[in-house]
C-alpha positions as CSV (number, residue, x, y, z in Angstrom):
1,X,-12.4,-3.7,-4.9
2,X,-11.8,-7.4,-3.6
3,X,-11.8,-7.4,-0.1
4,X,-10.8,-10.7,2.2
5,X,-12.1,-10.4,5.6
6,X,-10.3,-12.7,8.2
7,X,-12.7,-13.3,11.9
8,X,-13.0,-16.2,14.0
9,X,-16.0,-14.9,14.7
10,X,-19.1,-14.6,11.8
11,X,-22.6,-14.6,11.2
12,X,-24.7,-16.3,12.7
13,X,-22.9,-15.6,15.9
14,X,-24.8,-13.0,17.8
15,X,-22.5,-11.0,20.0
16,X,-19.6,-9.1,19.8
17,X,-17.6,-9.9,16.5
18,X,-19.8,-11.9,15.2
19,X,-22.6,-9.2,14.7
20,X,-20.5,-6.5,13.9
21,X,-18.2,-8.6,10.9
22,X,-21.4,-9.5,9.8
23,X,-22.6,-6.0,9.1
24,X,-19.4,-5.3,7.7
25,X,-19.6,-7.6,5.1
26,X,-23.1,-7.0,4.1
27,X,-22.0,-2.7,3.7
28,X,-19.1,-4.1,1.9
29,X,-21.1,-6.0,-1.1
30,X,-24.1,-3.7,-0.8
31,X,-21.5,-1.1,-2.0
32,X,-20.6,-2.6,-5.1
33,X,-17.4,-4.6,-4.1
34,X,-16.6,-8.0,-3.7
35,X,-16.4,-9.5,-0.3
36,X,-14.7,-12.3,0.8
37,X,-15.0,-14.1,4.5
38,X,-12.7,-16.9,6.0
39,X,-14.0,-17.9,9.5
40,X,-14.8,-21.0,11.8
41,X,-17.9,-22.8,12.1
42,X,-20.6,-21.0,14.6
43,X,-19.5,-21.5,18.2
44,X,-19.5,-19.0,20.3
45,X,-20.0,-17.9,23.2
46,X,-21.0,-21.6,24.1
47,X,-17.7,-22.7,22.1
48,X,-20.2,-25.5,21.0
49,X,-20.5,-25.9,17.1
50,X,-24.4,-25.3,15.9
51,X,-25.9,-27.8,15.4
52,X,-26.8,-27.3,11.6
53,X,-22.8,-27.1,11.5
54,X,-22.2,-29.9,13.5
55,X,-21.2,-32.6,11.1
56,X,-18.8,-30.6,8.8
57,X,-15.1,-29.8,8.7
58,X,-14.7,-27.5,5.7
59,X,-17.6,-25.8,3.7
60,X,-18.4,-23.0,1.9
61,X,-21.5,-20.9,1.8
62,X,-23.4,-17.8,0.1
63,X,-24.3,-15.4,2.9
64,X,-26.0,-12.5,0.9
65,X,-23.9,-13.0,-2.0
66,X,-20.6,-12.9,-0.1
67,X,-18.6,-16.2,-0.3
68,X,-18.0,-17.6,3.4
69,X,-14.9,-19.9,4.0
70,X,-15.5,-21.8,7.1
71,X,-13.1,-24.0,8.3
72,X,-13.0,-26.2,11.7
73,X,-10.6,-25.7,14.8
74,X,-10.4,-25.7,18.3
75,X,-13.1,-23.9,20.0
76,X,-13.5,-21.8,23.3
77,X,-16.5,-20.6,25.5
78,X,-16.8,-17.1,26.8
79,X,-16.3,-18.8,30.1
80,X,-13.0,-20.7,29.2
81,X,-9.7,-20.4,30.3
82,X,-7.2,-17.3,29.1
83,X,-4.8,-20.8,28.3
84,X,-7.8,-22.6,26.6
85,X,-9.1,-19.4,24.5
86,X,-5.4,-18.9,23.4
87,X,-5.0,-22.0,22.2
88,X,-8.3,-21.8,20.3
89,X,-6.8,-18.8,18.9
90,X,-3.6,-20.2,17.8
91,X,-6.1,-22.9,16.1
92,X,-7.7,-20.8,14.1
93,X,-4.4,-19.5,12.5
94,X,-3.8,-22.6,10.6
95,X,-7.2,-22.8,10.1
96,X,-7.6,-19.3,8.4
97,X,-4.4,-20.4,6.0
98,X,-6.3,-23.8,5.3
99,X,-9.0,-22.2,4.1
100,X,-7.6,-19.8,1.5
101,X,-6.5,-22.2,0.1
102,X,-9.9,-22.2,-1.7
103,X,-10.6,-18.0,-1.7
104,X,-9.6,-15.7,-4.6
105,X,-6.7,-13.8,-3.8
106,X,-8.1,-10.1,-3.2
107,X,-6.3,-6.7,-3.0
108,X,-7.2,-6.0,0.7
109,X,-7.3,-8.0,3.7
110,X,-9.2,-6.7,6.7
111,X,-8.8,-8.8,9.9
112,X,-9.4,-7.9,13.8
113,X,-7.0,-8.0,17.2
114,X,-6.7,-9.6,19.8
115,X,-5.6,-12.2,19.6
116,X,-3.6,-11.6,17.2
117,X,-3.3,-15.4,15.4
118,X,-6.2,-13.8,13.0
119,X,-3.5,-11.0,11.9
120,X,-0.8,-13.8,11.5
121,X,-3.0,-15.9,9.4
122,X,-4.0,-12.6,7.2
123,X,-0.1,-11.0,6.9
124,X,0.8,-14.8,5.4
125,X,-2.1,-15.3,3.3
126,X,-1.0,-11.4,2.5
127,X,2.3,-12.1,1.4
128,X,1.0,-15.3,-1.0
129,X,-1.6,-13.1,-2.8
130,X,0.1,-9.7,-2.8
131,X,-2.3,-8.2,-0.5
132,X,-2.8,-5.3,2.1
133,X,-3.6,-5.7,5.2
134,X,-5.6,-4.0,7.6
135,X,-6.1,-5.0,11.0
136,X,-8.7,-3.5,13.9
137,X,-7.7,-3.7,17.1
138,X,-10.3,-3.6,19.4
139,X,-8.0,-4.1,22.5
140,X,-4.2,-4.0,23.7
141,X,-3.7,-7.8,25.1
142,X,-0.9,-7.5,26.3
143,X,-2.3,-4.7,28.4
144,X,-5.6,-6.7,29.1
145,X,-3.9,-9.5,30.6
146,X,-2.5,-7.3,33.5
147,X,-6.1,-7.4,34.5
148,X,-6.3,-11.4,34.4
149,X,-5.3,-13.3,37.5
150,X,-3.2,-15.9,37.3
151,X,-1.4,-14.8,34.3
152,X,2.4,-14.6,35.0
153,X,5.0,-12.0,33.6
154,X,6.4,-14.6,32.0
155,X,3.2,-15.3,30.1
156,X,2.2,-11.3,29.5
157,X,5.8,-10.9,28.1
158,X,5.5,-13.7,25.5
159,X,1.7,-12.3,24.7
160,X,3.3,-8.8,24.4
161,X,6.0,-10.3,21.9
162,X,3.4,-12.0,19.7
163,X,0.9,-9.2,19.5
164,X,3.6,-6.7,19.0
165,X,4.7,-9.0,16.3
166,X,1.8,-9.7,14.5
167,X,0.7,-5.7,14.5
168,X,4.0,-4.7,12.8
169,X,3.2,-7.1,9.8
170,X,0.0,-5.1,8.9
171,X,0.0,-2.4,6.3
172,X,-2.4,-0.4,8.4
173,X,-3.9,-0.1,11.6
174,X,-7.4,0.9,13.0
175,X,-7.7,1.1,16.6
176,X,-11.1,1.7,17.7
177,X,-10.2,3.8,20.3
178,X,-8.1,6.8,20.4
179,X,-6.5,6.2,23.9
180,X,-4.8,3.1,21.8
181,X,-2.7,5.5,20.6
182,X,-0.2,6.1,23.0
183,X,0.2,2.3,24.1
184,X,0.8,1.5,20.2
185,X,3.2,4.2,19.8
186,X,5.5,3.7,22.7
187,X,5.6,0.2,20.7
188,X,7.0,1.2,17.6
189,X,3.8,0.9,15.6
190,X,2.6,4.0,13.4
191,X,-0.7,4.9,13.9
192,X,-2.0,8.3,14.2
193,X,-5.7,10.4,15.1
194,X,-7.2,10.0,12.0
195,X,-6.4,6.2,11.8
196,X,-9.3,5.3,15.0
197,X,-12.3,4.2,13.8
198,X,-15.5,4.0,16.8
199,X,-17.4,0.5,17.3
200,X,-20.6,0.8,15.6
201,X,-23.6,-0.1,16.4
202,X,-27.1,-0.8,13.8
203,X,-29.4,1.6,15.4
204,X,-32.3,0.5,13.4
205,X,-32.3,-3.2,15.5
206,X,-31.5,-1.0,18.6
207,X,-33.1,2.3,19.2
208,X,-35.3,3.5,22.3
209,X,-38.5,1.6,23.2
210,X,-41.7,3.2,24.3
211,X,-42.6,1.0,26.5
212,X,-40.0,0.8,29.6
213,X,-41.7,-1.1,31.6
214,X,-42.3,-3.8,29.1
215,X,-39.7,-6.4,30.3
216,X,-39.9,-5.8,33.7
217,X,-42.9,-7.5,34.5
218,X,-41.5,-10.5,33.2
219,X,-38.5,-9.8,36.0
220,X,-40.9,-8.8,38.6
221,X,-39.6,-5.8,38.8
222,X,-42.8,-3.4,37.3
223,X,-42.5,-0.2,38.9
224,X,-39.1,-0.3,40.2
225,X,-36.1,1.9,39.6
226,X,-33.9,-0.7,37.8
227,X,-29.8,-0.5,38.0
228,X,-28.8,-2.8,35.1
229,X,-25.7,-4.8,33.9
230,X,-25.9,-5.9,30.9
231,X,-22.8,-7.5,29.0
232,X,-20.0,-10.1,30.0
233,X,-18.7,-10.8,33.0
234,X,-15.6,-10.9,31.8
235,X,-12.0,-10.1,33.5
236,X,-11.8,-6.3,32.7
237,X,-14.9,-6.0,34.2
238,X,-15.9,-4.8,37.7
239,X,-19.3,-6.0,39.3
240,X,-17.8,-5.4,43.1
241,X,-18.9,-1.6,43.7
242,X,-22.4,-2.5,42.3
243,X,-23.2,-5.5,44.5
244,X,-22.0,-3.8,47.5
245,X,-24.7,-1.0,46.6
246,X,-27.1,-3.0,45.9
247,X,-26.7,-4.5,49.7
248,X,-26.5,-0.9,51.0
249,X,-29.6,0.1,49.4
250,X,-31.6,-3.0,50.0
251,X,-33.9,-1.1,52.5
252,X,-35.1,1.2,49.6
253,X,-37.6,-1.0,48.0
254,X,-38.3,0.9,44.9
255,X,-34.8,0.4,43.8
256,X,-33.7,-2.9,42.2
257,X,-30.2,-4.1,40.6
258,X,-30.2,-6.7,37.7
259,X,-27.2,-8.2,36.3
260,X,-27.1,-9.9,32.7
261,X,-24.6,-12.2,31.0
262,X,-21.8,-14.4,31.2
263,X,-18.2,-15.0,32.0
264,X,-15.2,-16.0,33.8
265,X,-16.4,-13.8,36.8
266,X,-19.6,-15.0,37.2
267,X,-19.0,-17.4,40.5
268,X,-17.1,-14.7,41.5
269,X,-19.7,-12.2,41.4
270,X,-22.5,-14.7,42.4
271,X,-20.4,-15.9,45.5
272,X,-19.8,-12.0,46.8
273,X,-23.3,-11.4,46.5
274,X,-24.6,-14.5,48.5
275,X,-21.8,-13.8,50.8
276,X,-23.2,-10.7,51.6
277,X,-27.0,-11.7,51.5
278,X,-27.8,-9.8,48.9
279,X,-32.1,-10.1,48.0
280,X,-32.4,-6.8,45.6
281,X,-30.4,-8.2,42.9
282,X,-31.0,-10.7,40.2
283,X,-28.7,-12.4,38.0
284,X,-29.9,-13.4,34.5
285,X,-28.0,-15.1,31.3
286,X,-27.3,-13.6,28.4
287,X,-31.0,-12.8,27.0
288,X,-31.5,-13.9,22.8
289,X,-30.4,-10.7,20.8
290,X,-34.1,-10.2,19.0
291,X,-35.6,-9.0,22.6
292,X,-31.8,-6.9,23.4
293,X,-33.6,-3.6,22.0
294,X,-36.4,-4.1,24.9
295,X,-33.6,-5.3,27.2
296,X,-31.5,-2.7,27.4
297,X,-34.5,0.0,27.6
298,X,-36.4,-1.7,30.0
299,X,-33.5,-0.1,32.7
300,X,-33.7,3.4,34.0
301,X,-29.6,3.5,34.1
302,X,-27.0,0.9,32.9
303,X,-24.0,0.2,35.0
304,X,-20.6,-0.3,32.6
305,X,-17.3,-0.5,34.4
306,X,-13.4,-0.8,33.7
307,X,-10.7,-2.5,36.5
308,X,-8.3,0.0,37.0
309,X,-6.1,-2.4,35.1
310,X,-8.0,-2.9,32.2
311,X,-9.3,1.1,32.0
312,X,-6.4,2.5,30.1
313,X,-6.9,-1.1,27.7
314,X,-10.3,-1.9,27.2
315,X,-13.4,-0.2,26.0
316,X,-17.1,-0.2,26.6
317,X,-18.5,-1.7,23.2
318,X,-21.5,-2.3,25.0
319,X,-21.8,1.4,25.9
320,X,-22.5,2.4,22.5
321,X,-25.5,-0.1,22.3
322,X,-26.7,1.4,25.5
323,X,-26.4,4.8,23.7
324,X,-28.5,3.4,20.5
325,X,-31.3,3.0,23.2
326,X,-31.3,6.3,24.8
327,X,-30.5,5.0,28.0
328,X,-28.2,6.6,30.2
329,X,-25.4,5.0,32.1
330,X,-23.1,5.0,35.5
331,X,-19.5,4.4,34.7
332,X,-17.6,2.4,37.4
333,X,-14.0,2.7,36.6
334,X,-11.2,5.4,37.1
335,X,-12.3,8.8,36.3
336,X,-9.6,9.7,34.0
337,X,-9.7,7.4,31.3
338,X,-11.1,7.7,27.8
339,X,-14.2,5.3,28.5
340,X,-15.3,7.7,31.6
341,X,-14.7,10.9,29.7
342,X,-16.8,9.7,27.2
343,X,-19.3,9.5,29.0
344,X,-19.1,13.0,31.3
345,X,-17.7,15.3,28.6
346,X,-21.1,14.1,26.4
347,X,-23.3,14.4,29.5
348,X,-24.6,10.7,28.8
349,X,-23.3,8.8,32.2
350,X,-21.8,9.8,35.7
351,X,-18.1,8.1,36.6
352,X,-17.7,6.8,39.8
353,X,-14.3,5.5,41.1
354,X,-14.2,1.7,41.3
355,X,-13.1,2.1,45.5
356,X,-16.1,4.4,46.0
357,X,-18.8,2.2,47.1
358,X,-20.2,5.4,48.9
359,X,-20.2,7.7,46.4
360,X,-22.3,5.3,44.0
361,X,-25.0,4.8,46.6
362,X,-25.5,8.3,46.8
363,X,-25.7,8.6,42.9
364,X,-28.3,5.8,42.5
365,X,-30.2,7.6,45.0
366,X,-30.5,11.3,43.4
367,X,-31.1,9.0,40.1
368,X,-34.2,7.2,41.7
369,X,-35.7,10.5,42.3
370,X,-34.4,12.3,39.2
371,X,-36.5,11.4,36.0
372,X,-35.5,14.6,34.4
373,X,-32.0,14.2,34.7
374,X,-32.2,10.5,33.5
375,X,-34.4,11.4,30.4
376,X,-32.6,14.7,30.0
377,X,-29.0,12.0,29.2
378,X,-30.7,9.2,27.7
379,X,-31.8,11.4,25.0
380,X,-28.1,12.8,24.9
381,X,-27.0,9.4,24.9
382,X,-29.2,8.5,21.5
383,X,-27.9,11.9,19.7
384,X,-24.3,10.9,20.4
385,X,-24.7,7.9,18.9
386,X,-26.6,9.1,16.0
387,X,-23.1,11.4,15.9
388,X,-20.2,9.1,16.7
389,X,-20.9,5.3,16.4
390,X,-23.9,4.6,13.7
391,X,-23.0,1.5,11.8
392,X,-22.6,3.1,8.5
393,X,-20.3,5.8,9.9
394,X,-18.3,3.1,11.3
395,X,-18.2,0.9,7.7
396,X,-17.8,3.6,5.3
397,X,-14.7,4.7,7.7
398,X,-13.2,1.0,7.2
399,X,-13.7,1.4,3.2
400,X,-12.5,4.9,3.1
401,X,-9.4,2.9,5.0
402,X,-9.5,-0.1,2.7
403,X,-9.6,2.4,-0.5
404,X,-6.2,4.0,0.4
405,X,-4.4,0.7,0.7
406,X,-6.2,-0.8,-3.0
């Protein structure tokens, strides 16, 4: 089969999209097909070309003998704007349709959601070649911009319009969640059970450590009960609850908080905690991805939230990384959406309301003093993984997908 695969986001980018269309592409051609790739040059999360991209405009390279169309555009950092990212978005699309000008036309086109200017590139390149298209959607926009302040109706309405748009142009849709569902329904798009598809994770580069207390020293934090964040600080996320814990339980010396990443709500989160004097919390960058296995077991629990806005919108990719490590996690976010049930009805987390403060203090503190419990999930957490979001569970779903649309 000759598959196209449309992402702003590609190797060597090392987060988010950029990973996991990278290990996509490389299950693709290591199955016997051919395996196409029209992206940007490597920019993100800085929104900075590399530097051993710097000085081109249009190229194409052999990545592991699939043929990579990169084309330049606009760019935008994880920290931009919602206004400058969409632009950037919008870039791409005529970017994407510039650069197949030079591809083989293919059978199927696979592309990903939001924004959805990747899907309106793929349905036009679609219509020239003939092809299928298949689009993941790994969020509802429209949905996750309730979430984002300073957006106006007027804005969310003309997002809705566009995404709407776009997802009714594709042949087939994969949601990678199945509480996407009913939001895609109530829109007129078919998509059914059978059609979600789980993020997946490579749980060869991630799996659990032996040594947990391996990074900590370099944190100054040997010894302690560690509460981490690990992830972006982006709008649908919600740091609040945790801070103001961390200040409540600042007495307790054994326990620690440590927050990692990047985002639009960084200040925001920085400024609460100095506002409130917190000195049992750290804030680190993003940490290189080659040391994110030690990372991410180095904590005794991982913290992942939803807004109430985004809950019902958004998922927890980073939750299934978490899971590759057999760590266990706290979910802060509203008890009854998919993300939360997740992680109770697997026994890998505890859910604590996003207004209870309280409640989350006393949780850290049965944790602290609860190995058993903690090891008894984390080990859970690794066999749901193993179950549910291994990366060739995940691929092989996407070319069953591909295959009925060839």
């Amino acid at each position: 089969m000759k598959i196209l695969i449309v992402t702003p986001y590609f190797w060597p980018e090392q987060v988010g999209a950029g990973v996991s269309m990278g290990e996509l592409a490389t299950f693709l051609h290591d199955q016997g097909h051919s395996v196409q790739v029209i992206t940007g040059l490597p920019n993100y999360p800085s929104g900075k070309v590399a530097s051993e991209y710097a000085d081109q405009t249009s190229m194409v390279e052999d990545w592991n003998g699939v043929k990579v169309f990169r084309e330049r555009s606009k760019y935008a950092g994880r920290e931009d704007s919602v206004i400058t990212k969409g632009l950037a978005a919008l870039s791409f699309y005529f970017a994407a349709k510039r650069a197949a000008r030079n591809a083989e036309p293919t059978e199927v086109i696979f592309t990903i959601s939001p924004p959805p200017f990747a899907l309106l590139a793929s349905s036009s390149i679609g219509r020239k070649w003939g092809s299928k298209v298949y689009v993941r959607v790994t969020d509802l926009g429209w949905l996750a911009l309730r979430s984002v302040s300073g957006v106006s109706q007027v804005i969310g309405s003309m997002f809705k319009l566009i995404e709407v748009s776009a997802l009714k142009r594709a042949h087939r849709i994969g949601p990678n969640s199945p509480a996407f569902l009913r939001p895609l329904k109530e829109v007129g798009l078919k998509v059914e059970e059978p059609d979600v598809i789980a993020d997946w994770v490579d749980g060869r580069a991630l799996s659990p450590i032996a040594d947990e207390e391996s990074r900590k020293a370099e944190w100054g934090l040997e010894g302690k009960f560690l509460v981490m964040y690990s992830g972006s600080l982006g709008y649908s996320s919600d740091l609040a609850p945790m801070i103001h814990a961390a200040k409540t339980l600042e007495s307790e010396t054994r326990t620690a908080f440590l927050i990692i990443g990047a985002g639009p709500k960084e200040a925001e989160y920085k400024a609460l905690a100095a506002e409130l004097g917190v000195t049992n919390l750290q804030f680190l960058p993003f940490q290189p991805r080659e040391v994110l296995r030690e990372t991410l077991g180095s904590a005794d629990v991982h913290v992942v939230s939803l807004t109430q806005e985004a809950a019902h919108s958004s998922t927890q990719g980073k939750s299934r990384s978490i899971m590759a490590t057999g760590r266990p996690m706290i979910g802060i976010m509203p008890t009854d959406c998919a993300e939360a049930k997740l992680l109770t009805e697997n026994s890998v987390g505890w859910v604590i309301d996003n207004h209870n403060v309280e409640g989350l203090v006393d949780l850290i503190r049965v944790l602290g003093q609860d190995s058993d419990q903690l090891r008894s999930s984390g080990i859970k957490a690794r066999e749901l993984y193993e179950q549910s979001f291994a990366l060739e569970t995940g691929c092989a779903a996407v070319l069953k997908s591909l295959g009925y649309m060839a």
